[in-house]
PLY file of the C-alpha trace (Angstrom):
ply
format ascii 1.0
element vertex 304
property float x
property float y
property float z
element edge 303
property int vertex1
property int vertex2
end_header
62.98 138.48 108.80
62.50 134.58 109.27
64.64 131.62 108.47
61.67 130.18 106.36
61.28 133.33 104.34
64.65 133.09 103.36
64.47 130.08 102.17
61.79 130.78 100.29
63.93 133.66 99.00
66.96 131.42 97.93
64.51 129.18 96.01
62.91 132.04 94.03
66.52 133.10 93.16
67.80 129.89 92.70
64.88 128.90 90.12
64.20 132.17 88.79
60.43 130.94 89.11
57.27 131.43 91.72
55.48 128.21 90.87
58.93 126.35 90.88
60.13 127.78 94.46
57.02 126.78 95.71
56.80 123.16 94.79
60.73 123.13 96.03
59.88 124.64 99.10
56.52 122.31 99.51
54.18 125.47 99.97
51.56 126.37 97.83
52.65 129.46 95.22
50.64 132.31 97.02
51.71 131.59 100.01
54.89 131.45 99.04
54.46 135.18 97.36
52.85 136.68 100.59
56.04 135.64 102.20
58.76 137.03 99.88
56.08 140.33 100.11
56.54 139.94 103.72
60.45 139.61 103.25
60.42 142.45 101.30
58.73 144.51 103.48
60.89 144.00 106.34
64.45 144.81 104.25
62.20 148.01 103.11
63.07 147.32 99.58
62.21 144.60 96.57
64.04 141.89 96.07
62.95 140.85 92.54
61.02 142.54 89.18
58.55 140.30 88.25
58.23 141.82 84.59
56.53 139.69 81.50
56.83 136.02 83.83
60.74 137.00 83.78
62.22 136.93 87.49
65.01 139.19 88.46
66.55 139.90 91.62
67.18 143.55 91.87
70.26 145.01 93.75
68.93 144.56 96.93
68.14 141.15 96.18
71.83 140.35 94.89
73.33 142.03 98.31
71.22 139.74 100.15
71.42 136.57 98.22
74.93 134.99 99.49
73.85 136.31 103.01
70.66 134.46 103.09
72.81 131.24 101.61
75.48 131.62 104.45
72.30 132.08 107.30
70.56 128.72 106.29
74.32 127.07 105.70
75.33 128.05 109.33
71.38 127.31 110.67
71.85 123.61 109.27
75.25 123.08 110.34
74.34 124.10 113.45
71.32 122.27 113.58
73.72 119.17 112.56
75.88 119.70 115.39
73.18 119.44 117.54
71.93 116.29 116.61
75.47 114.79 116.58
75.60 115.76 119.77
72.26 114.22 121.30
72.74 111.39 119.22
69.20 111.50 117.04
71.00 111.84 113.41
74.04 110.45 111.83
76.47 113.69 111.02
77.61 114.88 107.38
80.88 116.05 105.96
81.18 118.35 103.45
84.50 118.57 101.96
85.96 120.16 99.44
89.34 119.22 97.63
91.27 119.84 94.55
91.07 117.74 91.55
94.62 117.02 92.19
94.25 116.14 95.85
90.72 113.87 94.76
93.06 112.10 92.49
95.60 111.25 95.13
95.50 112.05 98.87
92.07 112.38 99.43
90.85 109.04 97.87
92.88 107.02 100.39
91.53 109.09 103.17
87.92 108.79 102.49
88.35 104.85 102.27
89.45 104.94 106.13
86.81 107.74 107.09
83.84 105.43 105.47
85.52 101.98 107.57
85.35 104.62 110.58
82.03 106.18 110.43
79.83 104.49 107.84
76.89 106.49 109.09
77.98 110.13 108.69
76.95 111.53 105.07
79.56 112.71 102.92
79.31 114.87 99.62
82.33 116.21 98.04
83.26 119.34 95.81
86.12 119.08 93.66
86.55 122.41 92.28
89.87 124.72 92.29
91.61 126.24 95.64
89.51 129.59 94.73
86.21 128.13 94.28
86.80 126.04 97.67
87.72 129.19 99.52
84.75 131.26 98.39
82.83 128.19 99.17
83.84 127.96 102.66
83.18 131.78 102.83
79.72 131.20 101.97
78.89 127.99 104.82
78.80 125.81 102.14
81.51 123.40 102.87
83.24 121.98 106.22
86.47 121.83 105.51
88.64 121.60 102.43
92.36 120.75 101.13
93.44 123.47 99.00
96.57 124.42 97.41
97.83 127.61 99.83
98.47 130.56 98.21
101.90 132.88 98.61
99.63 135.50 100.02
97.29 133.52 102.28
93.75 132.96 102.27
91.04 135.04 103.33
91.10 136.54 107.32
88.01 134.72 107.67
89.51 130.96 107.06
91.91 128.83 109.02
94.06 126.99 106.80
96.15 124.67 108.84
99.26 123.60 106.35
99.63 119.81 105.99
101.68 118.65 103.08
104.75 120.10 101.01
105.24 118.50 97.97
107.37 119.47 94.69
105.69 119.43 90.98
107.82 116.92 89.02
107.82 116.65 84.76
105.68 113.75 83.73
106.08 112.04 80.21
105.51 109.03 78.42
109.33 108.21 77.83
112.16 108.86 80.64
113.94 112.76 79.92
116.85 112.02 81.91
118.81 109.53 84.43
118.39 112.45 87.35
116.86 115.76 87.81
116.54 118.39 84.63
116.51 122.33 84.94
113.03 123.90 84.13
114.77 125.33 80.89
114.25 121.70 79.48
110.85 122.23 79.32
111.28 124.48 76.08
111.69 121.24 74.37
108.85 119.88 74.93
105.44 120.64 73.79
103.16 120.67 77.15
100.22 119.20 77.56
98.16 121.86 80.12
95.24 122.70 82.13
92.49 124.93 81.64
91.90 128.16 82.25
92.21 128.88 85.90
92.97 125.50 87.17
95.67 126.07 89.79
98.51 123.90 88.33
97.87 125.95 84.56
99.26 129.31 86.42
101.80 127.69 88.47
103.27 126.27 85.53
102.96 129.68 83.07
104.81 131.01 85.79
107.64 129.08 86.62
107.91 129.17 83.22
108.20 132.66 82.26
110.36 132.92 85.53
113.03 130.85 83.55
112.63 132.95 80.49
110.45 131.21 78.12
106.94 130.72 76.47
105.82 127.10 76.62
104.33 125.36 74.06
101.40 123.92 74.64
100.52 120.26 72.28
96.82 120.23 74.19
94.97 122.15 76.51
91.88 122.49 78.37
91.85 119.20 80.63
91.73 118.29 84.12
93.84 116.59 86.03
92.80 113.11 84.83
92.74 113.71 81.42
96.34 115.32 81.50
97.44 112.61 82.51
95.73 109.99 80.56
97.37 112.28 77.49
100.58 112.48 78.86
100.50 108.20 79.33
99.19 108.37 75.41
102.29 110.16 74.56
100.70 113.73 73.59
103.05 115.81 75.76
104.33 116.49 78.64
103.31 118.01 82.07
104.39 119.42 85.25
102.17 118.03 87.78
102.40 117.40 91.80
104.15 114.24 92.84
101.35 112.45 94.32
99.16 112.33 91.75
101.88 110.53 90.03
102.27 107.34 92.58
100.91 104.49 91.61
100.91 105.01 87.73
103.20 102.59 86.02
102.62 104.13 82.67
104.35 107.52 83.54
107.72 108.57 83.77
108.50 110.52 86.51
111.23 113.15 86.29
112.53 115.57 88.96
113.34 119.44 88.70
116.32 120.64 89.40
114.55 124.15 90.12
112.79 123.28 93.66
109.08 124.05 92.66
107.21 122.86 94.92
103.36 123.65 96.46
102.12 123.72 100.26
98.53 121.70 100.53
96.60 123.45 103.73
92.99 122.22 105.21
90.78 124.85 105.78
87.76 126.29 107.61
85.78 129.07 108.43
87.22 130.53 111.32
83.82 131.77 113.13
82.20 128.17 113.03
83.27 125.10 115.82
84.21 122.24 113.15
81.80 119.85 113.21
82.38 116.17 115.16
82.40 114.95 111.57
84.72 117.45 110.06
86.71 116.34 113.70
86.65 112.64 113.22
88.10 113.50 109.03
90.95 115.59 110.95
91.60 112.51 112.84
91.53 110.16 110.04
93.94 112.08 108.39
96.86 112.26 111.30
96.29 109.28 111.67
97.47 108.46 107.73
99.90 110.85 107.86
101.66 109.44 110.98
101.52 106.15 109.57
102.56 107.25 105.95
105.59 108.96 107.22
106.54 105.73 109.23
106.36 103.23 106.50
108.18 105.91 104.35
105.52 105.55 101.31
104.85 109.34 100.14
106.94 109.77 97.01
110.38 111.48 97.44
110.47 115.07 98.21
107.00 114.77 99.81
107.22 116.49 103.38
104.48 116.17 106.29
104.64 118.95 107.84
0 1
1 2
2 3
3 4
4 5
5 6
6 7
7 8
8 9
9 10
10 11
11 12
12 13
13 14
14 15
15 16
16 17
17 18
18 19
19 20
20 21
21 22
22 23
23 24
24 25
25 26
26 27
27 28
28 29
29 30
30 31
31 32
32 33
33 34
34 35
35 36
36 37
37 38
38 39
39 40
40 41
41 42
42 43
43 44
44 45
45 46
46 47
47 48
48 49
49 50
50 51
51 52
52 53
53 54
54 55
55 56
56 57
57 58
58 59
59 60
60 61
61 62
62 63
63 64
64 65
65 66
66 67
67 68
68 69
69 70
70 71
71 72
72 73
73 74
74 75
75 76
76 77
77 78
78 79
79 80
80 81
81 82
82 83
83 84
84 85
85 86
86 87
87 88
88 89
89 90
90 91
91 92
92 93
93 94
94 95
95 96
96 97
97 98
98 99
99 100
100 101
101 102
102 103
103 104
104 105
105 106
106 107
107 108
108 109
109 110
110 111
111 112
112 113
113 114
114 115
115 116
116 117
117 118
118 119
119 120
120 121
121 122
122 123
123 124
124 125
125 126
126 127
127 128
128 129
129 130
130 131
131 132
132 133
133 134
134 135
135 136
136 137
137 138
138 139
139 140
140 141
141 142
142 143
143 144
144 145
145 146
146 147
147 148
148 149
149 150
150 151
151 152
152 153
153 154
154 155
155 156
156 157
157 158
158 159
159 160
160 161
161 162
162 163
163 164
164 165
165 166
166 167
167 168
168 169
169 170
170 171
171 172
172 173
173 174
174 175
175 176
176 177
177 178
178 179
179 180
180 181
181 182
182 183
183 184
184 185
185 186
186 187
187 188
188 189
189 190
190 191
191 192
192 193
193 194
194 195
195 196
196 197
197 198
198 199
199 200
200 201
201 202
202 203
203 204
204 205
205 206
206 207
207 208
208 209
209 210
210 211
211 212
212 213
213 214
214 215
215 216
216 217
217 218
218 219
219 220
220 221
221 222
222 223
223 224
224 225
225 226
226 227
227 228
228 229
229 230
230 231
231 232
232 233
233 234
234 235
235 236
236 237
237 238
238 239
239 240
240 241
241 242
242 243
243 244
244 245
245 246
246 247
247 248
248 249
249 250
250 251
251 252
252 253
253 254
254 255
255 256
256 257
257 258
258 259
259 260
260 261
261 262
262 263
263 264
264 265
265 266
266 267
267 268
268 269
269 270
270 271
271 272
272 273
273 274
274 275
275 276
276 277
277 278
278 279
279 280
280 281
281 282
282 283
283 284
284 285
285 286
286 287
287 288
288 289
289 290
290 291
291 292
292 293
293 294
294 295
295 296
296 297
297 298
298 299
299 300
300 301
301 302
302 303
C-alpha cells in the first residue's frame, strides 16, 4: 500500500469518477486505474463497483476511506512540520471554531495571529462542537475551540478548558432592571437555532429542566442571523455572553438560573501540535492575560 495510491483512492471516492480523479490527481486515467487495481490487490478485496459508469465504494472501501483521509492528513502535517522546522515553507493553521466563538472570541484572535505571523496559511471551519471533534479525529484540523461537553470528548483529543461563560436572554427591549428566572422565558416567543446547533439543545434543555415547552417565533438560523432577528424585534434568545459585546442594538439580560458553558481548545492527542497551532496557543494567552487585566470580557465571563 502507497501514500500515492491512496490518494488516488480518496479522489475516486471523493468524485465518484475515474476520468475526474485522474485529472485531480494530474495522472492520466489508466494509470490511475492500474493503481487503485494495485490498491486493491494489496487490501485483498475491491474497493469500488464500477457498474453502468456509476462508482461505488463497497464495504471495504467505506472501512478504509476515513483511514486513508487521516494517513495523508497526518503525512502532510507532518510533512508541514518539517518544513517549519528547516525553514523552506511558511506553516498553516487549521482551526476549527464554533459559529458562536467565530462571532466573538476568535475574530479578535486571528487579527493578532495575522500581525504575528503574516506568512503562515490559515483556513478555518466553523461548524458545531461535534463536527469539530470528528474533524480533529479524522487529521483534518489543528486545533479547535469547542463548546465541552458534560461527558468529555473523545479519549483520543486533548481539550484544554479556557473560558467559562454564562448564556444570558437577549431581546430587542430591556425584560428587567436585574437578573430574571429561566421560567420568564415562557413569555416569550424564542427565536432558535437549527437542528443540532449546540446552543438549540442547551436551550430545549434548560428549558424543559424548568418545566416548560418554549415557543419558538423563528427557527432554523445561525448564530448571526439570531441575532440580527432578535435586534429586528422577532423574539428572543438565550445566547453566550460574548457574542453579545459590542452590539448596541441588544438588550442584554442576566439569568438568575446560573447556565453557563465551558469553551475548551482541542487536539488530537497522538500528533505534536504544530509551531503554528503553537504560536495560535500563544496568541491566545497572551489575549487572555491581557483581557483579564484591563477587565473587558463581559460580566460573569471567567478565564480559567
Amino acid at each position: 500500500m502507497q501514500l500515492q495510491q491512496l490518494r488516488y483512492f480518496v479522489a475516486v471516492a471523493q468524485s465518484r469518477h475515474f476520468t475526474q480523479a485522474a485529472a485531480l490527481t494530474g495522472v492520466t486515467q489508466p494509470s490511475l486505474s492500474k493503481q487503485i487495481h494495485a490498491l486493491e490487490e494489496s487490501v485483498g478485496a475491491a474497493l469500488f463497483t464500477r457498474a453502468r459508469g456509476n462508482v461505488e465504494l463497497t464495504p471495504a472501501g467505506e472501512a478504509l476511506l476515513p483511514r486513508a483521509r487521516r494517513i495523508l492528513a497526518d503525512v502532510d502535517t507532518a510533512r508541514l512540520e518539517i518544513d517549519e522546522l528547516v525553514g523552506v515553507r511558511r506553516g498553516r493553521l487549521r482551526l476549527g471554531a464554533t459559529p458562536s466563538l467565530c462571532t466573538s472570541l476568535v475574530a479578535p484572535l486571528l487579527r493578532r495571529f495575522r500581525a504575528a505571523h503574516p506568512a503562515v496559511q490559515l483556513s478555518i471551519q466553523e461548524d458545531g462542537s461535534q463536527d469539530l471533534v470528528a474533524s480533529l479525529a479524522r487529521g483534518q484540523l489543528d486545533q479547535a475551540f469547542i463548546v465541552l461537553p458534560d461527558s468529555g470528548v473523545d479519549a483520543s483529543l486533548t481539550a484544554e478548558p479556557i473560558l467559562r461563560e454564562p448564556l444570558v436572554v437577549a431581546s430587542a427591549q430591556p425584560l428587567a432592571d436585574g437578573p430574571v428566572a429561566l421560567q420568564r422565558l415562557r413569555d416569550h416567543q424564542l427565536v432558535m437555532f437549527r437542528t443540532g446547533y449546540d446552543l438549540r439543545e442547551a436551550t430545549l434543555r434548560a428549558c424543559h429542566e424548568a418545566g416548560f415547552e418554549p415557543a419558538f417565533a423563528v427557527e432554523g438560523g445561525e448564530m448571526d442571523a439570531v441575532l440580527g432577528f432578535v435586534e429586528a424585534g422577532v423574539g428572543v434568545a438565550l445566547v453566550p455572553s460574548l457574542v453579545v459585546a459590542g452590539r448596541p442594538g441588544l438588550q442584554v439580560t442576566r439569568l438568575a438560573d446560573r447556565l453557563q458553558r465551558t469553551i475548551a481548545l482541542a487536539h488530537r492527542r497522538d500528533v505534536t501540535p504544530t509551531h503554528s497551532a503553537a504560536a495560535m496557543r500563544t496568541v491566545l494567552e497572551d489575549y487572555l492575560r491581557e483581557a483579564v487585566a484591563w477587565r473587558s470580557l463581559p460580566d460573569g465571563v471567567e478565564v480559567i
